[in-house]
PQR file with spaces between the fields and no chain letter, atoms N, CA, C, O and H, PARSE charges and radii, in Angstrom:
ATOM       1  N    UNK     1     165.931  138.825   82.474 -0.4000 1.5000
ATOM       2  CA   UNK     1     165.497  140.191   82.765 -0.0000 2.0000
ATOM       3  C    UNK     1     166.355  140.722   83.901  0.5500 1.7000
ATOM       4  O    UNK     1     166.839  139.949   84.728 -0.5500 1.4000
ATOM       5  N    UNK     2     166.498  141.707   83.938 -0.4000 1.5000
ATOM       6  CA   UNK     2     167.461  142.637   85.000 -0.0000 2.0000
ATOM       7  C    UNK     2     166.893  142.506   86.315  0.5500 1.7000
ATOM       8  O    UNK     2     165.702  142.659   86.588 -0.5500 1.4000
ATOM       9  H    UNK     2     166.104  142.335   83.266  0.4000 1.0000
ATOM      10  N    UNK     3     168.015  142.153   87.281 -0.4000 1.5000
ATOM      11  CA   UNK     3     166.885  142.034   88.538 -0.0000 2.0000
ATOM      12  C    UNK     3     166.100  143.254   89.306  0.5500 1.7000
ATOM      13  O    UNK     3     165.067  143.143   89.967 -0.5500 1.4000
ATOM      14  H    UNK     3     168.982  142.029   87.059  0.4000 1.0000
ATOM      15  N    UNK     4     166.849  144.440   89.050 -0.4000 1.5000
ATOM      16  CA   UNK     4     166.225  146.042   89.494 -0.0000 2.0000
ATOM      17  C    UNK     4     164.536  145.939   88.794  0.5500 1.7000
ATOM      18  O    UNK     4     163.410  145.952   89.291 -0.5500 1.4000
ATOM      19  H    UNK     4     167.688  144.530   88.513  0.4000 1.0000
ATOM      20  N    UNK     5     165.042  145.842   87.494 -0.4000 1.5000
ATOM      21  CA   UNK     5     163.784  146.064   86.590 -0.0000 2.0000
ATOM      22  C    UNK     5     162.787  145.188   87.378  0.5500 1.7000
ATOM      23  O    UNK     5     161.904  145.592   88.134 -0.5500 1.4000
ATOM      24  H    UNK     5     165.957  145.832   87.090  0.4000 1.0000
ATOM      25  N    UNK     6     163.105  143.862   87.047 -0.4000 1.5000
ATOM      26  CA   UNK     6     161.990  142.796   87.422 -0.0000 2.0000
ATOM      27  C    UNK     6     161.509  143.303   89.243  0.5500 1.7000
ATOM      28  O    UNK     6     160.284  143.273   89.361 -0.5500 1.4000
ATOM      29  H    UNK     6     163.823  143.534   86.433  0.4000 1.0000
ATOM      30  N    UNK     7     162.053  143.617   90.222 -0.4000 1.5000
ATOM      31  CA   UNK     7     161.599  144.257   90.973 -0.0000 2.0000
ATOM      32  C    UNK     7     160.818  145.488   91.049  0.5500 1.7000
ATOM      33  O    UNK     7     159.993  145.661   91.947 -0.5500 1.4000
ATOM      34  H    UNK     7     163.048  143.641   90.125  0.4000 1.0000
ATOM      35  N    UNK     8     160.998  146.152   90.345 -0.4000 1.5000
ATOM      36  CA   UNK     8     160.390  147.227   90.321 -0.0000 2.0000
ATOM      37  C    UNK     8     158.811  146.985   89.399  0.5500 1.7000
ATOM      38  O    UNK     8     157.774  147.517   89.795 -0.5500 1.4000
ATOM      39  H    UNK     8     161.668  146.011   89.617  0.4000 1.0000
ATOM      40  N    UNK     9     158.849  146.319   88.445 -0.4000 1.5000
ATOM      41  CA   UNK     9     157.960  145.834   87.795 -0.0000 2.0000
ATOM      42  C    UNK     9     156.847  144.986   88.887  0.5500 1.7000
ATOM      43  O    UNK     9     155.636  145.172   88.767 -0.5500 1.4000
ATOM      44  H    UNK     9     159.691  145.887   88.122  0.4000 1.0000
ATOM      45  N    UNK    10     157.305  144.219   89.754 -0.4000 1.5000
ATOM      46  CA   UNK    10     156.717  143.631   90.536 -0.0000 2.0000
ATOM      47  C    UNK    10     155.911  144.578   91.550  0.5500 1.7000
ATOM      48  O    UNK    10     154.814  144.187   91.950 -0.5500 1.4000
ATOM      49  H    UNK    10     158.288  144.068   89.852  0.4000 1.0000
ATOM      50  N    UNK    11     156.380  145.712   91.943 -0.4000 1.5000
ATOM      51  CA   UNK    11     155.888  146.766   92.872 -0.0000 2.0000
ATOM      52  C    UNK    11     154.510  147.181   92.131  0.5500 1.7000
ATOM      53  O    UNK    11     153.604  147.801   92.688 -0.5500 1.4000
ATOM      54  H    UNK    11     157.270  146.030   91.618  0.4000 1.0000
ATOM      55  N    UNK    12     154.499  146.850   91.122 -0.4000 1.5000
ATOM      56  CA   UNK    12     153.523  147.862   90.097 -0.0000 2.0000
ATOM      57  C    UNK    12     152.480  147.123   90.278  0.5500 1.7000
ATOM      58  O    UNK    12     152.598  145.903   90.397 -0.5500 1.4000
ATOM      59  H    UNK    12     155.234  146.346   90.669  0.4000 1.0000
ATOM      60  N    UNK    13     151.076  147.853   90.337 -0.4000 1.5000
ATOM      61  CA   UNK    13     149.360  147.513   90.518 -0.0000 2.0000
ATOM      62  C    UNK    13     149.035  147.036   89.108  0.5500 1.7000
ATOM      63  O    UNK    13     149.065  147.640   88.036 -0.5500 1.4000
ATOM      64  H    UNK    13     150.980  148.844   90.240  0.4000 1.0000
ATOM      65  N    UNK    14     148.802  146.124   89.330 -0.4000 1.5000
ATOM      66  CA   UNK    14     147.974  145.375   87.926 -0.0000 2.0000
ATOM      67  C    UNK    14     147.564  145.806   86.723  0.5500 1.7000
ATOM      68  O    UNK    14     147.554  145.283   85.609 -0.5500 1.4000
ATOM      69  H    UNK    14     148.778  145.633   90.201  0.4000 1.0000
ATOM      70  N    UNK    15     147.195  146.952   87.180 -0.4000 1.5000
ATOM      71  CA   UNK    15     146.747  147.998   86.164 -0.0000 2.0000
ATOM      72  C    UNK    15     148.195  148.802   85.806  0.5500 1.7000
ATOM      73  O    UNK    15     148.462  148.970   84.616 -0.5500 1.4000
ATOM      74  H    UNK    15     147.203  147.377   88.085  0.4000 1.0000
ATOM      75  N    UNK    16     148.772  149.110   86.450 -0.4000 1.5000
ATOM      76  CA   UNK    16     149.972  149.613   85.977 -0.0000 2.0000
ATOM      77  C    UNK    16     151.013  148.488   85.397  0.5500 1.7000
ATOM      78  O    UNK    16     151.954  148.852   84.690 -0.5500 1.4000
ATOM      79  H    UNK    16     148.555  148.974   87.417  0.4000 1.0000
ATOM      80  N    UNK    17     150.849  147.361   85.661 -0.4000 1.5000
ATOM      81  CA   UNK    17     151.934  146.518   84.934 -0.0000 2.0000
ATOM      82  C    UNK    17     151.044  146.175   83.504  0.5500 1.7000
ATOM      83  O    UNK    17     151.741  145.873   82.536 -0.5500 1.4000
ATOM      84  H    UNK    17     150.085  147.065   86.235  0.4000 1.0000
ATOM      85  N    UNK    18     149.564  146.200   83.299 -0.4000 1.5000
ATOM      86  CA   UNK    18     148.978  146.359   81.630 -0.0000 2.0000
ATOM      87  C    UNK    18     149.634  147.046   81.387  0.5500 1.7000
ATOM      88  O    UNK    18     150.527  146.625   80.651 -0.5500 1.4000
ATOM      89  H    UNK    18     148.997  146.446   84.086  0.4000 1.0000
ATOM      90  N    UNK    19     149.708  148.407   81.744 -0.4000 1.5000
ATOM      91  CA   UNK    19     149.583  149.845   81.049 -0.0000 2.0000
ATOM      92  C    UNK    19     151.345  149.834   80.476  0.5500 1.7000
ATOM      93  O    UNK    19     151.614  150.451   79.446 -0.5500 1.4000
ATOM      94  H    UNK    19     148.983  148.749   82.342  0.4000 1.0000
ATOM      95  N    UNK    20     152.390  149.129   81.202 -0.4000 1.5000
ATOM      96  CA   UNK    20     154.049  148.520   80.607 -0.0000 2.0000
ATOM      97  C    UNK    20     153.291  147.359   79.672  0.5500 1.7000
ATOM      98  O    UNK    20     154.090  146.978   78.817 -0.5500 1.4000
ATOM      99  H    UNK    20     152.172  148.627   82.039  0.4000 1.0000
ATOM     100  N    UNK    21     152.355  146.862   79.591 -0.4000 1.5000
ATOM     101  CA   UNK    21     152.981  145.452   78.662 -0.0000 2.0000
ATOM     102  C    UNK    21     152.251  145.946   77.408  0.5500 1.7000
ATOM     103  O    UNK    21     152.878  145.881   76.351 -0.5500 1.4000
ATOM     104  H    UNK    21     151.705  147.171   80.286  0.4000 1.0000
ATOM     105  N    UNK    22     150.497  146.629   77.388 -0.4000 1.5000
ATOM     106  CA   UNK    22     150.186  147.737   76.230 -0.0000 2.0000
ATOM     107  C    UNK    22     151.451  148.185   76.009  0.5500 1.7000
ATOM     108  O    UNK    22     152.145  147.599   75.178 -0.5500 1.4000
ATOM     109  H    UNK    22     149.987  146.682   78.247  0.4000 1.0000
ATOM     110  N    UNK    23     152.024  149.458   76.824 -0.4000 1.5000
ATOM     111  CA   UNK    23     153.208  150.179   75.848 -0.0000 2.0000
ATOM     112  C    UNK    23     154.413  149.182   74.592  0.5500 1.7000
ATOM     113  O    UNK    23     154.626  149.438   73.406 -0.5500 1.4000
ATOM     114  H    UNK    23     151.461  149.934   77.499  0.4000 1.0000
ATOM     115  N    UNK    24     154.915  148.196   75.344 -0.4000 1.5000
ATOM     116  CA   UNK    24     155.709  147.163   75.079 -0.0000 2.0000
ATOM     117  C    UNK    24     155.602  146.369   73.516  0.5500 1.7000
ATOM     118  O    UNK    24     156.326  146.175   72.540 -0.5500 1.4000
ATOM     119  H    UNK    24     154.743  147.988   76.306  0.4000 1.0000
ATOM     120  N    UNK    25     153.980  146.004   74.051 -0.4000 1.5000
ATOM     121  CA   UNK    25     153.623  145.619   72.837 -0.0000 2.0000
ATOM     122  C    UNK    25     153.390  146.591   71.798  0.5500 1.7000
ATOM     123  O    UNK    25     153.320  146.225   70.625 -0.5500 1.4000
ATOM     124  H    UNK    25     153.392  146.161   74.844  0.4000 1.0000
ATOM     125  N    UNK    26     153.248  147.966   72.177 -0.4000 1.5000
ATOM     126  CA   UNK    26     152.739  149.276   70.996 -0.0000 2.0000
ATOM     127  C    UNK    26     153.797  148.804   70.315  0.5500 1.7000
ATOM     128  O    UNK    26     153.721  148.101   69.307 -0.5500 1.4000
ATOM     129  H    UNK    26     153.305  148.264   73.130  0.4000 1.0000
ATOM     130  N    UNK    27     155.057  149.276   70.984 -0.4000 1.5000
ATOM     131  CA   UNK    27     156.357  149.676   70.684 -0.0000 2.0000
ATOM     132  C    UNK    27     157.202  148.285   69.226  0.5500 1.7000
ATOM     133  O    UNK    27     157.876  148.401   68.203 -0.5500 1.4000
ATOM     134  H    UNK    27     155.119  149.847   71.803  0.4000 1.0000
ATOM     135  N    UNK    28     156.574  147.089   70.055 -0.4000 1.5000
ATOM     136  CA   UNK    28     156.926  146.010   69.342 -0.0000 2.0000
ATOM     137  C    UNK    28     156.304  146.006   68.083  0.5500 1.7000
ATOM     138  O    UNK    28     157.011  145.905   67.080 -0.5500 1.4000
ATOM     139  H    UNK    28     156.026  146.994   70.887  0.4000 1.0000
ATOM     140  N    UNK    29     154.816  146.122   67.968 -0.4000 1.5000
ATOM     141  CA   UNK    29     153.804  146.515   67.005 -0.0000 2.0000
ATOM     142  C    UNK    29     154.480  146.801   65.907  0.5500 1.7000
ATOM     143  O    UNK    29     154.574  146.016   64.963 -0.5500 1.4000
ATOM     144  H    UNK    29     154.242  146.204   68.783  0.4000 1.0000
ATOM     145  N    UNK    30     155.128  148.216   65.953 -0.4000 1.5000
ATOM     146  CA   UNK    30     155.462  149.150   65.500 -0.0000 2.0000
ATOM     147  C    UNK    30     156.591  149.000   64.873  0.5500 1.7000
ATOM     148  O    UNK    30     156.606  149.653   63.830 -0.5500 1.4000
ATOM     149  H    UNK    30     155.052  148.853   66.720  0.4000 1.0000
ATOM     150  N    UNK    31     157.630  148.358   65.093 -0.4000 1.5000
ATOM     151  CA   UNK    31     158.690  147.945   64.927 -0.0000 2.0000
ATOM     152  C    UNK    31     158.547  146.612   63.839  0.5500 1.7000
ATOM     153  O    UNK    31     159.178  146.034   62.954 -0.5500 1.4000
ATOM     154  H    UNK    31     157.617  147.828   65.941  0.4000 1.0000
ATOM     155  N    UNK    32     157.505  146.576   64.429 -0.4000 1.5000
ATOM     156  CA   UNK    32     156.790  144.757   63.058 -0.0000 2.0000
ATOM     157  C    UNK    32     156.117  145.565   61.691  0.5500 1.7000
ATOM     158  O    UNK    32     156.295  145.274   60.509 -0.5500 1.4000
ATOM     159  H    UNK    32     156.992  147.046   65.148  0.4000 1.0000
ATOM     160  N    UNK    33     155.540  146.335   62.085 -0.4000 1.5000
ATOM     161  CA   UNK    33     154.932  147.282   60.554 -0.0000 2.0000
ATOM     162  C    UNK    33     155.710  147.637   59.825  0.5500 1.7000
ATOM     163  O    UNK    33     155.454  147.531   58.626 -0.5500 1.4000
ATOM     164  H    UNK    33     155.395  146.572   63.046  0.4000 1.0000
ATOM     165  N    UNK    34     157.038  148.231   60.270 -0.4000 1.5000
ATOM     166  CA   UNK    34     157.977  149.040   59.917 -0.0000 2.0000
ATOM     167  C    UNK    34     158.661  148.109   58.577  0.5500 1.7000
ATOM     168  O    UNK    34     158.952  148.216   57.386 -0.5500 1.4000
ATOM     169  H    UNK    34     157.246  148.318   61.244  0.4000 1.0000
ATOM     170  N    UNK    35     158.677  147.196   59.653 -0.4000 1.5000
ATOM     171  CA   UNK    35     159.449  145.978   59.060 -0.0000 2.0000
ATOM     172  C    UNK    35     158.800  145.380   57.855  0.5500 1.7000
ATOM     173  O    UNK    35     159.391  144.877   56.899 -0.5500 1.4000
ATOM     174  H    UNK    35     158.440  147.109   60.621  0.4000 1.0000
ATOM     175  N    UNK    36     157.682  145.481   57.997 -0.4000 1.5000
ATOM     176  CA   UNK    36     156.773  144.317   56.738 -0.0000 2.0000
ATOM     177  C    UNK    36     156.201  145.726   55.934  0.5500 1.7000
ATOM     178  O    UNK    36     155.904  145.554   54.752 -0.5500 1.4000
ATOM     179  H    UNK    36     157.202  145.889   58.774  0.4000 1.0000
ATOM     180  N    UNK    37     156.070  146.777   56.364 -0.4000 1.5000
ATOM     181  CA   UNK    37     155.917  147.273   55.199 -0.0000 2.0000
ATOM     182  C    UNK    37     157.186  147.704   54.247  0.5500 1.7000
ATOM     183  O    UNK    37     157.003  148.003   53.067 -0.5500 1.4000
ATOM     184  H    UNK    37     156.311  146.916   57.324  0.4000 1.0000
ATOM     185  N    UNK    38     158.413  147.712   54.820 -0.4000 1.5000
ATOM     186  CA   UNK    38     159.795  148.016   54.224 -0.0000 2.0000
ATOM     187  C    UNK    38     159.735  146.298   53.318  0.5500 1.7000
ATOM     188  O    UNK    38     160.333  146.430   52.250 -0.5500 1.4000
ATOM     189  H    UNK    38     158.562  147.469   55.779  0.4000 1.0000
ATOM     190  N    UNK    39     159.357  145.282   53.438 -0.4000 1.5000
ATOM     191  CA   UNK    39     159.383  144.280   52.958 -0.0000 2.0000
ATOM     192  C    UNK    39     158.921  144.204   51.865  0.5500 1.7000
ATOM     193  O    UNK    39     159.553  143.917   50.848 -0.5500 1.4000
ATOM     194  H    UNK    39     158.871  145.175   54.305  0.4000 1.0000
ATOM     195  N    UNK    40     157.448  144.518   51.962 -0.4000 1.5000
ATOM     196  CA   UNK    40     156.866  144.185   50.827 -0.0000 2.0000
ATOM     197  C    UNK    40     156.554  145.409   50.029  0.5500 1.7000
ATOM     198  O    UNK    40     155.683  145.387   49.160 -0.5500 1.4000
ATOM     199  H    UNK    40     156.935  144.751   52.788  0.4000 1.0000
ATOM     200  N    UNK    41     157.291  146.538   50.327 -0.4000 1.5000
ATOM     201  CA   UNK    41     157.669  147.531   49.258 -0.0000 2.0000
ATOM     202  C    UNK    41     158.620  146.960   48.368  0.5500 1.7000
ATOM     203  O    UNK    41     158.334  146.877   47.174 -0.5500 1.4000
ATOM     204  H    UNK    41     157.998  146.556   51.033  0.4000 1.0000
ATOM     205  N    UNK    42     159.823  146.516   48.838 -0.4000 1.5000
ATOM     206  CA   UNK    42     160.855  145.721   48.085 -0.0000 2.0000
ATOM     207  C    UNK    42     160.333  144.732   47.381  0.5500 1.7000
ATOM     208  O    UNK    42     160.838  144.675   46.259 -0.5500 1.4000
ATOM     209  H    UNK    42     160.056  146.584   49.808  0.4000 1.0000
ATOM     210  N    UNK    43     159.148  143.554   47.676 -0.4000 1.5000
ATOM     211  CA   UNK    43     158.816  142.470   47.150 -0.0000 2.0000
ATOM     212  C    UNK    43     157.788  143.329   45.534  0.5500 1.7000
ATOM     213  O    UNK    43     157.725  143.043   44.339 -0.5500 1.4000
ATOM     214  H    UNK    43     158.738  143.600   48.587  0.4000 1.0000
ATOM     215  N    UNK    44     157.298  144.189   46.218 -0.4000 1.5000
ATOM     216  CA   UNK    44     156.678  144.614   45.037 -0.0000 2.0000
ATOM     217  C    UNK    44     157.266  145.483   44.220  0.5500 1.7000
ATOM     218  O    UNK    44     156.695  145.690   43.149 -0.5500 1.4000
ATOM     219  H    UNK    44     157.349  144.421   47.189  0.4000 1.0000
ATOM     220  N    UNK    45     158.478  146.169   44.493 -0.4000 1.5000
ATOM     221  CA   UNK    45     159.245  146.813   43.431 -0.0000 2.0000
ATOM     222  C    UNK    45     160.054  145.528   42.630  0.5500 1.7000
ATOM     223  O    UNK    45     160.020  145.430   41.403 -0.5500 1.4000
ATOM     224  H    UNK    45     158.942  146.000   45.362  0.4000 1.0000
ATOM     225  N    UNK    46     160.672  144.709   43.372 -0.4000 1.5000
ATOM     226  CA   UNK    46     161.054  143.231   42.716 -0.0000 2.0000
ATOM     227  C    UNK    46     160.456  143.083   41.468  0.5500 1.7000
ATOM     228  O    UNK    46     160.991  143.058   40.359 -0.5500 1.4000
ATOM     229  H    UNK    46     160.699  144.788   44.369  0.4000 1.0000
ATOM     230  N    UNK    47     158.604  142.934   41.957 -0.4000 1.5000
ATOM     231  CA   UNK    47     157.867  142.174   41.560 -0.0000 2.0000
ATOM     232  C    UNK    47     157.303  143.238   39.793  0.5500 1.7000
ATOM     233  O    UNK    47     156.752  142.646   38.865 -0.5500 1.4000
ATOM     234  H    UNK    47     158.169  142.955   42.857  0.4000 1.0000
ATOM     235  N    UNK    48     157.500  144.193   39.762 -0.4000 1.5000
ATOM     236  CA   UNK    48     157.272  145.627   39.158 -0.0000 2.0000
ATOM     237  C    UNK    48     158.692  145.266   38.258  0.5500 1.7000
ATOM     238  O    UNK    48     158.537  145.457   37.052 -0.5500 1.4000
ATOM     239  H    UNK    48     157.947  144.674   40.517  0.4000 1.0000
ATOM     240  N    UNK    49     159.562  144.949   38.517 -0.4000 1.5000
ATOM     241  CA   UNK    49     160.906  145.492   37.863 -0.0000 2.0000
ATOM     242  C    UNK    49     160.579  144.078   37.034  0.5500 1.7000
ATOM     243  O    UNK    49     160.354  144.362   35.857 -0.5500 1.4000
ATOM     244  H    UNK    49     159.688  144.794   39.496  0.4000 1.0000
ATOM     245  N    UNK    50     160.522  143.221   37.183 -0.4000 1.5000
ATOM     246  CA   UNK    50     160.441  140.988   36.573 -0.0000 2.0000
ATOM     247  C    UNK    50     158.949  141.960   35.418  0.5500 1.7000
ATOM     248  O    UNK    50     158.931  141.832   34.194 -0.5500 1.4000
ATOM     249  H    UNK    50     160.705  142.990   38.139  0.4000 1.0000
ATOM     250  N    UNK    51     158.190  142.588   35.977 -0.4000 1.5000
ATOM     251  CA   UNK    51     157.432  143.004   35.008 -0.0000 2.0000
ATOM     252  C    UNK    51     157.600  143.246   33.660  0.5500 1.7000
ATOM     253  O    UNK    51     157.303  142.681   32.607 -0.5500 1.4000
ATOM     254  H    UNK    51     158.204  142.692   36.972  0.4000 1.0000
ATOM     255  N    UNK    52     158.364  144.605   34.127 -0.4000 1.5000
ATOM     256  CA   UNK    52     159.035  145.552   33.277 -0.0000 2.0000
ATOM     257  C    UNK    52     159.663  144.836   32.258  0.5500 1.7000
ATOM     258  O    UNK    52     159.564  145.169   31.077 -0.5500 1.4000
ATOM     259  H    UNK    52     158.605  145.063   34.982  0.4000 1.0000
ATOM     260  N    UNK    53     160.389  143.742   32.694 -0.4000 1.5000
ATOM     261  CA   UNK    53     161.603  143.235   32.034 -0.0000 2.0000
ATOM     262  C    UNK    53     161.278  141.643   31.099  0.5500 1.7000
ATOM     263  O    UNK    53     161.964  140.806   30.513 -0.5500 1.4000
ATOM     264  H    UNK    53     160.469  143.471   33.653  0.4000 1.0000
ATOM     265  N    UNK    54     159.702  141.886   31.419 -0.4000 1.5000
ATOM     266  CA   UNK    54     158.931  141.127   30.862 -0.0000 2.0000
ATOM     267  C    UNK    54     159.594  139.408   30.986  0.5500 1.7000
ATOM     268  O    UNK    54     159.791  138.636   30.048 -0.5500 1.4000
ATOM     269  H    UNK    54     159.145  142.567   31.895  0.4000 1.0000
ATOM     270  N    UNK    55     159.833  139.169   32.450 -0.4000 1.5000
ATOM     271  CA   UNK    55     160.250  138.189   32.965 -0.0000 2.0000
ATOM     272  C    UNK    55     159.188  137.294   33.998  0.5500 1.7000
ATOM     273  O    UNK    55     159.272  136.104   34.301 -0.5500 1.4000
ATOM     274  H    UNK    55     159.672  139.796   33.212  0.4000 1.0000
ATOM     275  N    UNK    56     158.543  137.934   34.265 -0.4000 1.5000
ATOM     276  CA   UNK    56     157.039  137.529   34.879 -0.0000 2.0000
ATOM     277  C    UNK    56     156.290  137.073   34.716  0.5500 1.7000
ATOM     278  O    UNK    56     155.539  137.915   34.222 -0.5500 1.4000
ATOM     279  H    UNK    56     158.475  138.901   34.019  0.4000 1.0000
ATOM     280  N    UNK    57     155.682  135.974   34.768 -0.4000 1.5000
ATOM     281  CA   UNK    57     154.745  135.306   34.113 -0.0000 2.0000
ATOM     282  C    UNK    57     153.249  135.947   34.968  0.5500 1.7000
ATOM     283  O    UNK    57     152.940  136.011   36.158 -0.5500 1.4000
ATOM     284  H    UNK    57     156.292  135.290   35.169  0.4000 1.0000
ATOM     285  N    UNK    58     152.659  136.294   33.872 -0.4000 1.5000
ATOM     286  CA   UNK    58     151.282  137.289   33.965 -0.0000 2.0000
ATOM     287  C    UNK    58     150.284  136.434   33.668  0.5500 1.7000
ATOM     288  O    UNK    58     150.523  135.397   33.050 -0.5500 1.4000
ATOM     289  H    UNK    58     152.910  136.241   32.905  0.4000 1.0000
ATOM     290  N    UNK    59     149.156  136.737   34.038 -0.4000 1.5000
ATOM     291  CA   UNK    59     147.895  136.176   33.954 -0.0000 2.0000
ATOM     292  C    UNK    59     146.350  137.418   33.764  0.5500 1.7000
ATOM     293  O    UNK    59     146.162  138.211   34.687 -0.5500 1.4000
ATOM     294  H    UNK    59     148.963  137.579   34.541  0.4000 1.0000
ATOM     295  N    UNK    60     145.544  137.431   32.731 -0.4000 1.5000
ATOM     296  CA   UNK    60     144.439  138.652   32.322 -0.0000 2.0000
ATOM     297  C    UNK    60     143.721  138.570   33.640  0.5500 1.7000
ATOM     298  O    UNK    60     143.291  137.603   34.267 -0.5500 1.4000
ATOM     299  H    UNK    60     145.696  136.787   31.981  0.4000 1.0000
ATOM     300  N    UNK    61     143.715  139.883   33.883 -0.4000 1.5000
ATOM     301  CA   UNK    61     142.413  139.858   35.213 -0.0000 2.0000
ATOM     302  C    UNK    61     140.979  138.601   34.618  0.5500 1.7000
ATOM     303  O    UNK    61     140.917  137.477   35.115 -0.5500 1.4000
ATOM     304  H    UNK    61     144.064  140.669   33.373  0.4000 1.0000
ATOM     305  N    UNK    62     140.269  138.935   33.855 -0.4000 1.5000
ATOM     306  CA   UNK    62     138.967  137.935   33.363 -0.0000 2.0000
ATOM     307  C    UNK    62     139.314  136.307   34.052  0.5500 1.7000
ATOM     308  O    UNK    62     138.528  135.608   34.691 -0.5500 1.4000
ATOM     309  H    UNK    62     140.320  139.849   33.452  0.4000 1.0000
ATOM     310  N    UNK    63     141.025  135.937   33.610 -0.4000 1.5000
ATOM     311  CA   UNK    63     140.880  134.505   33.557 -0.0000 2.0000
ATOM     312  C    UNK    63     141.372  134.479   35.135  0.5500 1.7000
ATOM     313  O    UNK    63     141.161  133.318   35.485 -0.5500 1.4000
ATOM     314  H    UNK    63     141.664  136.505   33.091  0.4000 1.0000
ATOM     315  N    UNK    64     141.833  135.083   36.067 -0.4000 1.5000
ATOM     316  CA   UNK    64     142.061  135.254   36.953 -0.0000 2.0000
ATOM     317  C    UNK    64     140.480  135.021   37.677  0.5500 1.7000
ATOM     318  O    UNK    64     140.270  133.919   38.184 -0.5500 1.4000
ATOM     319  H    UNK    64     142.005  136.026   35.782  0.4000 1.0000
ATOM     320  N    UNK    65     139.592  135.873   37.707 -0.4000 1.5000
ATOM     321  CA   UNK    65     138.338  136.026   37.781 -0.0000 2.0000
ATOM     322  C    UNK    65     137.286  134.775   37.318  0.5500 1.7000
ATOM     323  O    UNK    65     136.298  134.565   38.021 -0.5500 1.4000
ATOM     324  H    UNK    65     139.763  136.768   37.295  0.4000 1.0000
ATOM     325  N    UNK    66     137.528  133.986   36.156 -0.4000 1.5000
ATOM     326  CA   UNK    66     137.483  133.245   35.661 -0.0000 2.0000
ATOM     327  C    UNK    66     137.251  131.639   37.031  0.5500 1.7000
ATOM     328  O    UNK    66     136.352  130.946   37.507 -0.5500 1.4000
ATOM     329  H    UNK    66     138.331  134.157   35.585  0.4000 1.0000
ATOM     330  N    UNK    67     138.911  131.825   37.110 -0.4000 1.5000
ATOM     331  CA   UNK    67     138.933  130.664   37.605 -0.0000 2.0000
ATOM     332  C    UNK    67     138.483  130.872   39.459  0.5500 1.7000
ATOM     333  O    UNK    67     137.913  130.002   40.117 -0.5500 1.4000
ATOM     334  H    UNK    67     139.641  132.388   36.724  0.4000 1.0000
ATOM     335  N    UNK    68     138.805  131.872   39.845 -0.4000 1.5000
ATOM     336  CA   UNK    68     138.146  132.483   41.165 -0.0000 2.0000
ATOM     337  C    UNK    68     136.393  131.773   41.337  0.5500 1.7000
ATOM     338  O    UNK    68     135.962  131.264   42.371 -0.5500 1.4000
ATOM     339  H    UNK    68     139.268  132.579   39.310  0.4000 1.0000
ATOM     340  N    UNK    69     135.526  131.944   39.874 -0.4000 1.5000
ATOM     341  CA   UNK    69     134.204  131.870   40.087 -0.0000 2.0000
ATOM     342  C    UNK    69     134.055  130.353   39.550  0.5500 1.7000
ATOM     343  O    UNK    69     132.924  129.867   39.572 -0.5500 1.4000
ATOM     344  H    UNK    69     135.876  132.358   39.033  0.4000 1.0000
ATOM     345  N    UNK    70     134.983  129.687   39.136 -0.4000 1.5000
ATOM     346  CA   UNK    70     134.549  128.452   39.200 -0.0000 2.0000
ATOM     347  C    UNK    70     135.320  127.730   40.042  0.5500 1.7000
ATOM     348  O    UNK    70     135.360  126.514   39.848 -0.5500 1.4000
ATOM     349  H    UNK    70     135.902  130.082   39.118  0.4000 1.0000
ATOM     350  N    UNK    71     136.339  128.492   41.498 -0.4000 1.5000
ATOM     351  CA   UNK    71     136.276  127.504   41.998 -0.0000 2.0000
ATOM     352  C    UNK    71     135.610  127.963   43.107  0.5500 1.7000
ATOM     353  O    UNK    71     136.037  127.347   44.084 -0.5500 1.4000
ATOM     354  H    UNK    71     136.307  129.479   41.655  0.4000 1.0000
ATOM     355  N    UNK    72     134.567  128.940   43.488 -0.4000 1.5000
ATOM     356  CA   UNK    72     133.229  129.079   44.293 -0.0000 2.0000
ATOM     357  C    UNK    72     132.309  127.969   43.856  0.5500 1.7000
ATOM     358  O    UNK    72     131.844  127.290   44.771 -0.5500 1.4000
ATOM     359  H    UNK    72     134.220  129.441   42.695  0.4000 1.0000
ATOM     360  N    UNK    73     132.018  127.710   42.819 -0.4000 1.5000
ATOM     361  CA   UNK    73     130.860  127.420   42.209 -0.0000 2.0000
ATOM     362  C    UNK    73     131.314  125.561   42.833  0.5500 1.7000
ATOM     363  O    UNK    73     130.429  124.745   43.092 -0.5500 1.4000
ATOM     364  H    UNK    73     132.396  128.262   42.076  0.4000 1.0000
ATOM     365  N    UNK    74     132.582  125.295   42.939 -0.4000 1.5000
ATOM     366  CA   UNK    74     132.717  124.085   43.523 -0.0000 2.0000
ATOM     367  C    UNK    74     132.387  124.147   44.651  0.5500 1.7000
ATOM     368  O    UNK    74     132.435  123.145   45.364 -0.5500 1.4000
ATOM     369  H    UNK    74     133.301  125.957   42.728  0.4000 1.0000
């Protein structure tokens, strides 16, 4: 870390050094959503196109459902 920064950071009241590490983390947050939702738009257009192209191995909602309630029932 920069030594100005890290000094100046140090000057700051407790409450004001949350109120940098909230922002920090918003900022990081934000930058992680961005990211995973740009992801798994791609994973599911992927996943849409293997469809289409009838390359996908599919399964009926029922047997999906199916096997969901018998493996509760274990």
């Amino acid at each position: 870390m920069p030594g100005q920064l890290e000094e100046e950071l140090a000057q700051l009241t407790t409450k004001e050094k949350a109120a940098v590490a909230r922002s920090l983390i918003d900022a990081l947050d934000e930058k992680w959503d961005e990211d995973v939702e740009r992801l798994w738009m791609e994973e599911a257009e992927s996943r849409y196109a293997a469809y289409r192209r009838r390359e996908a191995k599919t399964t009926l909602a029922p047997d999906v459902f199916y096997r969901v309630w018998e493996g509760l029932r274990k």
